[in-house]
C-alpha positions in Angstrom: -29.8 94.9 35.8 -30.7 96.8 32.0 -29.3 93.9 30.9 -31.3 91.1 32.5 -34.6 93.9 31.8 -33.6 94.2 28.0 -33.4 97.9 28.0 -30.0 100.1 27.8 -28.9 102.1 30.8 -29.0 105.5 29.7 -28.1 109.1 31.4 -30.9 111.2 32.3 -32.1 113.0 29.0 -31.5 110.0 26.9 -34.0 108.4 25.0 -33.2 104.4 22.6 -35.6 104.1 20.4 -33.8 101.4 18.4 -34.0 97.6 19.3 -32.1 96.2 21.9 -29.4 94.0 21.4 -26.6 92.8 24.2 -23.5 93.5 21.5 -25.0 96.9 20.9 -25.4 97.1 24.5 -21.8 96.9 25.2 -21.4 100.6 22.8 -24.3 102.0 24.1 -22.8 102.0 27.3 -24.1 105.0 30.1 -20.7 107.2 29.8 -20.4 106.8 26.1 -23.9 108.0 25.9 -23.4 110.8 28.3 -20.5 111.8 26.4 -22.7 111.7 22.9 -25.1 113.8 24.7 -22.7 115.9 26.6 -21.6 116.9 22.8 -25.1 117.6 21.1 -25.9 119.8 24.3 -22.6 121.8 24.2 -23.1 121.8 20.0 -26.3 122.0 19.0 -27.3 125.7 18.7 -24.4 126.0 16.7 -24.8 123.1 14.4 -28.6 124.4 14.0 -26.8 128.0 12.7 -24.7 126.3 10.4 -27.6 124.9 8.7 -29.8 128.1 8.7 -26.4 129.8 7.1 -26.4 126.8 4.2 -29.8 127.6 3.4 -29.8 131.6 3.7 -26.9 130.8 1.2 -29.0 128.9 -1.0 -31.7 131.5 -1.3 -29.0 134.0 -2.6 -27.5 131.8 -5.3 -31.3 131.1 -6.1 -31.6 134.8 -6.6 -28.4 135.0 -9.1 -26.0 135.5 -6.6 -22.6 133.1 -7.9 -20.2 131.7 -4.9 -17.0 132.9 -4.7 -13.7 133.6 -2.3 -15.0 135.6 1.1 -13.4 139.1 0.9 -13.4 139.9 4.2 -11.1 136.1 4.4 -8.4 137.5 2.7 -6.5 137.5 5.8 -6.4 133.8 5.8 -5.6 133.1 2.3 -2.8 135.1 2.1 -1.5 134.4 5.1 1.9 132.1 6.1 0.4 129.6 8.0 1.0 125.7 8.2 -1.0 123.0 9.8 0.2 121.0 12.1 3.0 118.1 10.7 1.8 115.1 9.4 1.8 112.1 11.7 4.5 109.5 10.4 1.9 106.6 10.6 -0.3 108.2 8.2 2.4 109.8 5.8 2.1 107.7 3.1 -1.6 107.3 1.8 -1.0 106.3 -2.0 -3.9 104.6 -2.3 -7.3 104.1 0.1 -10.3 101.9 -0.1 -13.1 103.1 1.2 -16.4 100.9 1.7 -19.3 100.6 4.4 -18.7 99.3 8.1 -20.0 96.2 7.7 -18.1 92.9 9.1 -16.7 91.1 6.1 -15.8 94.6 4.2 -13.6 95.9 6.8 -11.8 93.1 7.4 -11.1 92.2 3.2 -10.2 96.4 3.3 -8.3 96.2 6.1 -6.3 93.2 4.1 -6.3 94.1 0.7 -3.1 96.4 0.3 -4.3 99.6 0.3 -2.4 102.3 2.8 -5.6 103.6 4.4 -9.1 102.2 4.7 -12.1 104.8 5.4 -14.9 103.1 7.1 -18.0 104.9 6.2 -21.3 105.6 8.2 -22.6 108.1 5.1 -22.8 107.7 1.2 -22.3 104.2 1.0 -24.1 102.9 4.2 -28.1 102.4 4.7 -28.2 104.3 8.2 -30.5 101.9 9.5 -30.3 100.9 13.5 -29.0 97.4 12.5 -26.0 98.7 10.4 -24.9 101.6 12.4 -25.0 99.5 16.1 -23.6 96.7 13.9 -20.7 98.9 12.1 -19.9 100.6 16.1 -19.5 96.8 17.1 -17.6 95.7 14.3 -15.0 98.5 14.5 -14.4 98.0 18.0 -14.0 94.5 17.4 -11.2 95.6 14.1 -9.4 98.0 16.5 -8.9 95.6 19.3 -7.3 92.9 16.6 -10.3 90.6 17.3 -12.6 91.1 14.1 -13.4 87.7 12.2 -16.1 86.7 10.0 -17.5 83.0 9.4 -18.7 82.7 5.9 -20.8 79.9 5.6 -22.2 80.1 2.3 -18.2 80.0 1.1 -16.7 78.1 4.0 -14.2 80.4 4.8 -13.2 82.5 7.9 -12.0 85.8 7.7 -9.8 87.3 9.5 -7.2 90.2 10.2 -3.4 90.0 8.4 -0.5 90.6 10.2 -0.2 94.1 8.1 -3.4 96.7 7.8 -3.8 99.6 6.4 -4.7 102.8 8.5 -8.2 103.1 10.0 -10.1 106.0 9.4 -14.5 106.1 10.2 -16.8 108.9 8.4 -19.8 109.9 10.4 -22.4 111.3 8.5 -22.7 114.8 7.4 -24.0 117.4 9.8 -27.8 117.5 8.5 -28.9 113.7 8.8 -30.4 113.1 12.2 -30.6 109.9 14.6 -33.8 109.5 14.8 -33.6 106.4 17.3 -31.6 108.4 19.6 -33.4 111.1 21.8 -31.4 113.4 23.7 -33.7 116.1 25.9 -36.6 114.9 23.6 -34.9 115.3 20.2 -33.0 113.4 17.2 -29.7 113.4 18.1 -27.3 114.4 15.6 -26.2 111.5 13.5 -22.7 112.6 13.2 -21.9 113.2 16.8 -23.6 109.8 17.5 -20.8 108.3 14.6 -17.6 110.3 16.1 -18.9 110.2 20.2 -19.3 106.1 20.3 -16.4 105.4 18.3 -14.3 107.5 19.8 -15.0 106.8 23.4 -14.8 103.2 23.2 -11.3 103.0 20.6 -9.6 105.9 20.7 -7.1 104.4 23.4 -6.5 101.1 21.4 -6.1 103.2 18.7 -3.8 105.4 19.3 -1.5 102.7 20.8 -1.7 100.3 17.9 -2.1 102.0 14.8 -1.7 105.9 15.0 1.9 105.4 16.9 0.2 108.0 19.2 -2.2 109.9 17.5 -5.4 109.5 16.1 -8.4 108.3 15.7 -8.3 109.7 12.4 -11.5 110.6 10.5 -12.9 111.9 6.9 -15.7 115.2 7.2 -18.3 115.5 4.4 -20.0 117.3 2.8 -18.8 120.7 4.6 -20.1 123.8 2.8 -18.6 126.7 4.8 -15.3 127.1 7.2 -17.6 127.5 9.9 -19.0 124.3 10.3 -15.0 122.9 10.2 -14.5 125.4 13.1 -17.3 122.8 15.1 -15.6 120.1 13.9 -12.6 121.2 15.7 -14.6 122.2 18.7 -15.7 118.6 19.0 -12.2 117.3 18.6 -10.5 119.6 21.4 -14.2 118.5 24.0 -13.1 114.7 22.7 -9.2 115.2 23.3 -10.0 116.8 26.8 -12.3 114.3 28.0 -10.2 111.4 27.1 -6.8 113.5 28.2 -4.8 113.1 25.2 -2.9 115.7 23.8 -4.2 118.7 21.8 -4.1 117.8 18.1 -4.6 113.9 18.3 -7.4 113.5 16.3 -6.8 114.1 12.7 -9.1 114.7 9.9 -9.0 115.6 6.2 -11.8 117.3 4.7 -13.9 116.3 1.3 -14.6 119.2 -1.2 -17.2 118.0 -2.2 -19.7 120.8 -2.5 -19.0 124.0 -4.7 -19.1 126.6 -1.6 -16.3 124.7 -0.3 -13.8 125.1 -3.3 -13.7 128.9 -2.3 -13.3 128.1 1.4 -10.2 125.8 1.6 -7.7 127.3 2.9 -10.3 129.0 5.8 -11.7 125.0 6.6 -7.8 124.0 7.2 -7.0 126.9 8.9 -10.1 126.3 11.2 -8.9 123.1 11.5 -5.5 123.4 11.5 -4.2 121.7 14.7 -6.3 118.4 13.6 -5.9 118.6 10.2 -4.6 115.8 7.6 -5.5 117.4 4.3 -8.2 117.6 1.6 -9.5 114.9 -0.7 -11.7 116.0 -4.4 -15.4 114.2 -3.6 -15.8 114.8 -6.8 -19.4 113.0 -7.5 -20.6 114.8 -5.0 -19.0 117.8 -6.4 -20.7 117.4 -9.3 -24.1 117.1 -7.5 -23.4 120.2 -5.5 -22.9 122.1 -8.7 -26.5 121.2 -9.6 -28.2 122.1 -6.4 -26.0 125.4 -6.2 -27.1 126.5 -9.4 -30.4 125.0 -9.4 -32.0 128.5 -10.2 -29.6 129.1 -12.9 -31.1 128.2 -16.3 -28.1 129.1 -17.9 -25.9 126.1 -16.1 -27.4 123.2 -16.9 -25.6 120.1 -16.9 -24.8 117.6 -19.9 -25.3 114.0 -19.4 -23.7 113.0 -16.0 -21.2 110.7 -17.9 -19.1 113.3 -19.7 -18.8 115.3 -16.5 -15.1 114.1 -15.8 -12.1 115.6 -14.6 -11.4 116.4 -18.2 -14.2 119.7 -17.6 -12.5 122.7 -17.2 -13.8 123.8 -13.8 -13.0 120.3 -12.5 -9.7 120.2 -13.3 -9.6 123.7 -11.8 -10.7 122.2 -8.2 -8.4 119.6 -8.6 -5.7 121.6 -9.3 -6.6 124.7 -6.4 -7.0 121.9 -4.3 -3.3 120.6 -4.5 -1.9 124.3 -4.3 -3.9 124.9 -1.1 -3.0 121.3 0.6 0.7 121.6 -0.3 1.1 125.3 0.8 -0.1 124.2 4.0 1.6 121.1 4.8 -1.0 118.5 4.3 -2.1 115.9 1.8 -4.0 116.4 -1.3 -6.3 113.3 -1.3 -7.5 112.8 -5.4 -10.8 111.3 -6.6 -13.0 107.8 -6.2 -12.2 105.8 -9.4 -15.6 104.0 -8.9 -14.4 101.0 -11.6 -15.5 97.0 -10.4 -13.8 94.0 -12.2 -16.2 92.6 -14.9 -15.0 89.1 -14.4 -17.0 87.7 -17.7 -15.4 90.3 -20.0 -12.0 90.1 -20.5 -12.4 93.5 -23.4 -14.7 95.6 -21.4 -12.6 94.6 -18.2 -9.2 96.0 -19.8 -11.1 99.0 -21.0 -12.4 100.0 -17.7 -8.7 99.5 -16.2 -6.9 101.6 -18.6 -9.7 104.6 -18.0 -8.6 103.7 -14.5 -4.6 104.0 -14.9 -5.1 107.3 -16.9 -7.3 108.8 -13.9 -4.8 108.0 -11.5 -2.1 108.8 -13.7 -3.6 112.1 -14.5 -4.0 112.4 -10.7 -0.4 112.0 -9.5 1.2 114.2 -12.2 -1.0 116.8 -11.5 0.4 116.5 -7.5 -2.1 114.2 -5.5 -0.4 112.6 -2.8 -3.0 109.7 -3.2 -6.2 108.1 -4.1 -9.5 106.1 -3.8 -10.3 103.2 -5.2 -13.6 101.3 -4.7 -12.6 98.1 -5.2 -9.8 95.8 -3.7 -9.1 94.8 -7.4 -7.8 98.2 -8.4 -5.1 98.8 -6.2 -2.0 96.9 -7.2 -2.8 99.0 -10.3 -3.0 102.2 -8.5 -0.8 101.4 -6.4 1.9 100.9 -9.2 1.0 103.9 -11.1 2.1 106.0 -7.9 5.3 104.6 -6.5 6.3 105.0 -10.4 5.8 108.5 -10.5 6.7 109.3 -6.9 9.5 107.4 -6.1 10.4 106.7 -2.5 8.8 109.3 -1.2 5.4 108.7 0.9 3.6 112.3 -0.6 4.5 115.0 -2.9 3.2 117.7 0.0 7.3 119.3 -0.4 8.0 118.3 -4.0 4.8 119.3 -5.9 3.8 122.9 -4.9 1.7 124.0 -8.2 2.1 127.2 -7.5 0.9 128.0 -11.3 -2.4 127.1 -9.8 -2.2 130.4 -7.5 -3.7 132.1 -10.9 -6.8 130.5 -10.5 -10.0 132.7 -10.9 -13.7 132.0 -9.6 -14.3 132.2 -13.2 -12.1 128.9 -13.6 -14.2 127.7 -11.0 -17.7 128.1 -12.1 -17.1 127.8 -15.7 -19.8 126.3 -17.8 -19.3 122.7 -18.5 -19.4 121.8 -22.1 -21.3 118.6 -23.5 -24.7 117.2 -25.0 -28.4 116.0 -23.1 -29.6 112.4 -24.6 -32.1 110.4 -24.2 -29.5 107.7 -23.0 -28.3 110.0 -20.4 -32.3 110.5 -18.8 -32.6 106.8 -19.1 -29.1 106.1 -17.4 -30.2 108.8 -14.6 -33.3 107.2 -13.7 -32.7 103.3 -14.1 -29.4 104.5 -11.6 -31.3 106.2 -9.0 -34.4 103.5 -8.7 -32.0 100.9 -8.5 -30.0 102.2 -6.0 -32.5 103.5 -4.1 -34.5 100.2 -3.7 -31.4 98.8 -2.6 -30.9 101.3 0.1 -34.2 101.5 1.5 -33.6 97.1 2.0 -30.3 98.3 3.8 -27.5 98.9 1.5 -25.9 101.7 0.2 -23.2 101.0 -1.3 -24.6 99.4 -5.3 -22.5 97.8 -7.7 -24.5 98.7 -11.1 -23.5 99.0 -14.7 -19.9 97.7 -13.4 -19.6 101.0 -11.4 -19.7 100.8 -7.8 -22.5 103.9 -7.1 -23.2 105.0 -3.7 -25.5 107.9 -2.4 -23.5 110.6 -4.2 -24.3 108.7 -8.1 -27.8 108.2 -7.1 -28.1 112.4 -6.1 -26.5 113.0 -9.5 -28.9 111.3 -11.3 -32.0 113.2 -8.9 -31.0 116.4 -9.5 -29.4 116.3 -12.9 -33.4 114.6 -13.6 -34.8 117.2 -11.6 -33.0 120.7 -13.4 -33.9 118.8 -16.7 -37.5 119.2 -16.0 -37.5 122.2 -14.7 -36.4 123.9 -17.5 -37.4 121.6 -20.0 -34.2 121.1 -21.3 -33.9 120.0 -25.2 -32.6 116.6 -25.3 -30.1 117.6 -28.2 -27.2 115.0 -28.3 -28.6 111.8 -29.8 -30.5 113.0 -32.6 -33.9 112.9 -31.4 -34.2 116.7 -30.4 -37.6 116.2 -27.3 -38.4 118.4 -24.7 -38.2 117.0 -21.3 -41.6 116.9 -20.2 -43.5 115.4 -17.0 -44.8 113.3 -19.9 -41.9 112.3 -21.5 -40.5 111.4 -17.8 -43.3 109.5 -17.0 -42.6 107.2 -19.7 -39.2 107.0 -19.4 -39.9 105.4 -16.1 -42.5 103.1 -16.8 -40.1 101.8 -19.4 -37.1 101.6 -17.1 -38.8 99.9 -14.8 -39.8 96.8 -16.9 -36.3 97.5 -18.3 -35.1 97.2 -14.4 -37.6 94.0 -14.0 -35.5 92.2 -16.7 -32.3 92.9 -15.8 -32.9 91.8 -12.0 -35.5 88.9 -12.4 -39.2 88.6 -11.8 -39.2 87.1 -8.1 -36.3 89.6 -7.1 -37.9 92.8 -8.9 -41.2 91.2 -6.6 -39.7 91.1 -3.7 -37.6 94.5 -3.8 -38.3 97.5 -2.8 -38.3 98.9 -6.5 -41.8 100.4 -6.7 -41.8 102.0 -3.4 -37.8 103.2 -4.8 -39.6 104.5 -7.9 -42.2 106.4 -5.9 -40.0 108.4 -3.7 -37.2 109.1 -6.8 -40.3 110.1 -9.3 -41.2 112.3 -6.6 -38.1 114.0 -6.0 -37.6 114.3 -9.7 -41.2 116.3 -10.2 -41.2 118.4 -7.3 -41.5 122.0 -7.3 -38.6 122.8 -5.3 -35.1 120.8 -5.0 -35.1 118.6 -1.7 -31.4 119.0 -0.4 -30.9 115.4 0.3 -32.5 112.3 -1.5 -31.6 110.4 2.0 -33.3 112.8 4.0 -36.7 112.0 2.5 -36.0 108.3 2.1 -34.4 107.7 5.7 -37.7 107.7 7.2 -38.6 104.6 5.0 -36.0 102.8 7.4 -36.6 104.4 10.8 -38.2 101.5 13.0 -38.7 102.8 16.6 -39.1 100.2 19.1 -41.3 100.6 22.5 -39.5 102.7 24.2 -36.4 100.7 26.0 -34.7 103.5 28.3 -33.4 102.2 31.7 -33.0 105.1 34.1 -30.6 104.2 36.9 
C-alpha cells in the first residue's frame, strides 16, 4: 500500500521529509526505522549532554584554561587492562582506502588491493538526501555480493572481484543532524540514522561473509571526550541485543582527531573496550581542532597550513602516544591520510609527490603503525610495499612494537607551539581551497581533488579557521617578504582575486554554473565572523536540505 501511495511506511513518531524513491524505500523500511528511532529515544538526552559538555569545554580553553590528562582518570591510565582480541578477519589492515559511499567508488575500493575500505557518510560525502539513501542502497547491494555499476560514458561495467578488502561505514559525527528525518517532531541524529539503517539491514550478511563472525565494523569521528565513546558503546550493546548476536560483535576504532581526545585515549578504549579495534591519527582534522581549541589563544597561532606535518613536534608526539596507548592495550594503531592523487601529465611532480608519500609511510611504520590511509587506489602497491618490507610476515606490530619510550610523554609535548612562517601564499592557498571545495560540496560532493591533493571537509575547515584566527588577531604575514597585516581589507581582496584566479583555472561556463559565489559567501562569512562557528558543514548543510511535502504513511 505506501508503496503504490508513494509515501514510506513509517512507525508512529516518524516523520520523511526527503523524497520518495522505491530503492530508498526498501532501507527505509518500518522496523529499520523503528529501530533508528528506538535509538535516538533511548540516546538522545545523553547525546544532547555530551554536546553541552564540548562546549562548557570550549568556554574554559577560551578563558586560558589548556587541555590535558583528567586527574581524577588516573585509574584508567595506569591501569592493566586489554581490549578485547582482535578479530582474525580484520588482523591485518596495512593499508585502507577510504572514499565516499557512492556506487562506482566502493566497488573500484572494494577492488583495488587495499586490506580495508572505510565507506564514509562524513568528511568526504555531501550529506544530501540523494547521497545518503543512495550510499544505504549501495552498501546493501556491496554486502550482499550484488553491487555493479554500468558506465556508459566509458563502456564499462563494474563489478565486485573475487577478493575484497574489509568493509568498514563512518556515520557522521555526533553534532550533524538529519534534518529530513523527524523523530517525535525533531532532526534525528545523523549518526544513528548512518549506524541504525546499515546495521539493521547488513549486519547478518555481514557477519557471515566477511567478518568470519563478527562485525559490522565501523570508524567514530571526531570524538572529543571518553564520554561520548561510552554512547557509542551503549548503541553497540542496544544493536547487538536487538539483532541477538553476541556481546562485542561490532567493532570500531576511534579517530583522534581533535586535541581533547589526545589526553583521553586510553579512557575512549577503555569505554569501548569490548568493541574496540584500535585508534587511527585524523591528523587534518587534528590540526583543525588545534585551531578551534586554542582559538582564544593569541599566543598559538598557526603557520601556513602546509608546513604543519608530522615533522612538528606535538604531532609527532600524538602519533607516537597514540601507538603506546593502542599497543598496550591490544589494538591497532591506525597512522595518517596520505592525501597524494597521481598527476598523470607530470612525470617530475608525479615522482616527487610519491617519494613524500613513501617517507610518510615509511616514517609511519618505523615509528610502530600497524597501518595506513591512502586516498587514492594509485598509492597502495606503494604503501603497501613499504609495509610488508618493514613488517615482515606479521599482519600488525600490536606485540612487537610497544614504544614504551613514549610513556615519557608530557602535555607539554602535546600542546607545544608549532614552529613556521604566515605568507601571503599560505592566505591565498587557504581561501582558493575552501571556496573551491565548498562550491563543490554544496552541488553534492565532498570529497575534491584540488592542487593534486585529494581535500575533503577536514582541508576545507583548516583553511576556515587557520583564515579565521589570522584575522582575528591580525597576524603579520612574515614569511614571504612582504611583512602586511591581515586585515578585513586585505581579505577582501584576497578573495576577489582568488576568485577570478578560481574562474580561470575552472572555465567561464563551469565557474557560471557552480555554485562558487554562493561558496564564497558562506566561507567569507565564516572567515569574518565574530565568533568561530564549530563546523563549516553545519552552516552550509542547510544549503542542501530539500524537504519534500510531507510523505509519512501511518499504518
Amino acid at each position: 500500500m505506501a508503496k503504490n501511495m508513494g509515501v514510506y511506511d513509517v512507525p508512529q513518531g516518524v516523520e520523511i521529509r526527503g523524497r520518495f524513491d522505491d530503492d530508498f524505500a526498501k532501507i527505509l523500511t518500518r522496523d529499520a526505522l523503528e529501530f533508528v528511532a528506538g535509538l535516538q529515544r533511548e540516546f538522545r538526552n545523553r547525546i544532547r549532554l555530551a554536546l553541552e559538555c564540548r562546549r562548557e569545554a570550549q568556554r574554559k580553553y577560551n578563558g586560558g584554561m589548556l587541555p590535558g590528562f583528567d586527574p581524577a582518570m588516573k585509574f584508567v591510565r595506569e591501569g592493566e587492562w586489554v581490549c578485547g582480541s582482535v578479530p582474525p578477519a580484520v588482523a591485518d589492515r596495512k593499508v585502507e582506502i577510504t572514499g565516499p559511499v557512492e556506487r562506482k567508488m566502493i566497488i573500484n575500493a572494494l577492488n583495488s588491493g587495499a586490506k580495508v575500505f572505510m565507506a564514509d557518510f562524513e568528511d568526504s560525502l555531501s550529506p544530501s538526501w540523494e547521497n545518503l539513501m543512495k550510499g544505504q542502497v549501495n552498501l546493501k547491494d556491496a554486502v550482499d555480493g550484488t553491487i555493479s555499476f554500468n558506465d556508459q560514458a566509458r563502456k564499462r561495467l563494474y563489478r565486485l572481484n573475487d577478493q575484497t578488502a574489509k568493509l568498514f561505514v563512518r556515520p557522521r559525527g555526533w553534532h550533524l543532524p538529519e534534518a529530513h528525518i523527524l523523530i517525535d517532531g525533531e532532526p534525528a541524529t545523523g549518526c544513528l540514522v548512518d549506524f541504525g539503517l546499515y546495521f539493521y539491514h547488513n549486519h547478518a550478511k555481514f557477519r557471515a561473509t566477511q567478518g568470519a563472525g563478527f562485525g559490522p565494523f565501523f570508524y567514530l569521528p571526531k570524538m572529543e571526550h571518553s564520554r561520548e565513546a561510552k554512547i557509542w558503546n551503549c548503541v553497540f550493546e542496544a544493536a547487538e541485543k536487538m539483532a541477538r548476536i553476541e556481546r562485542g560483535s561490532i567493532r570500531a576504532t576511534v579517530l583522534i582527531e581533535t586535541l581533547p581526545a589526545v589526553f583521553q585515549m586510553d579512557e575512549i578504549l577503555y569505554e569501548l573496550r569490548d568493541h574496540s579495534i584500535g585508534l587511527n591519527c585524523g591528523r587534518w582534522d587534528y590540526i583543525f581542532s588545534y585551531v578551534k581549541t586554542f582559538q582564544g589563544h593569541p599566543d598559538r597561532l598557526l603557520p601556513d597550513r602546509v608546513q604543519v606535518g608530522m615533522a612538528q613536534h606535538f604531532m609527532r608526539s600524538y602519533s607516537d602516544l597514540l601507538i603506546r596507548t593502542c599497543h598496550r592495550r591490544g589494538v591497532h594503531a591506525m597512522g595518517g591520510m596520505a592525501a597524494q592523487i597521481p598527476i598523470r601529465d607530470d612525470p617530475v611532480a608525479n615522482e616527487t609527490a610519491l617519494d613524500l608519500v613513501r617517507k610518510d609511510k615509511l616514517r609511519e611504520v618505523r615509528a610502530g603503525h600497524d597501518g595506513t590511509w591512502a586516498a587514492h587506489p594509485g598509492l597502495i602497491p606503494i604503501i603497501m610495499e613499504v609495509f610488508t618490507n618493514n613488517t615482515g610476515n606479521s599482519p600488525n606490530q600490536i606485540q612487537t612494537m610497544k614504544r614504551e619510550d613514549a610513556a615519557t610523554l608530557t602535555e607539554e609535548d602535546l600542546l607545544q607551539r608549532p614552529r613556521g612562517v604566515r605568507t601571503m601564499e599560505g592566505l591565498r592557498l587557504n581561501t582558493r581551497v575552501g571556496i573551491q571545495y565548498l562550491a563543490a560540496w554544496l552541488t553534492g560532493t565532498g570529497s575534491v581533488p584540488l592542487y593534486n591533493l585529494m581535500e575533503d571537509a577536514a582541508t576545507a575547515e583548516i583553511s576556515r579557521v587557520q583564515n579565521w584566527q589570522w584575522l582575528k588577531y591580525g597576524v603579520v604575514l612574515d614569511g614571504d617578504g612582504v611583512g602586511v597585516k591581515v586585515s578585513l581589507d586585505l581579505f577582501g581582496r584576497v578573495v576577489e582575486e582568488e576568485m577570478a584566479r578560481i574562474e580561470r583555472e575552472v572555465g567561464r561556463e563551469r565557474f557560471k554554473n557552480g555554485m562558487y559565489e554562493e561558496a564564497c559567501k558562506i566561507f567569507t562569512r565564516q572567515c569574518t565572523a565574530p565568533a568561530l562557528d564549530d563546523f563549516l558543514t553545519l552552516d552550509a548543510y542547510n544549503h542542501i536540505v530539500i524537504h519534500h511535502p510531507k510523505s509519512s504513511y501511518y499504518k
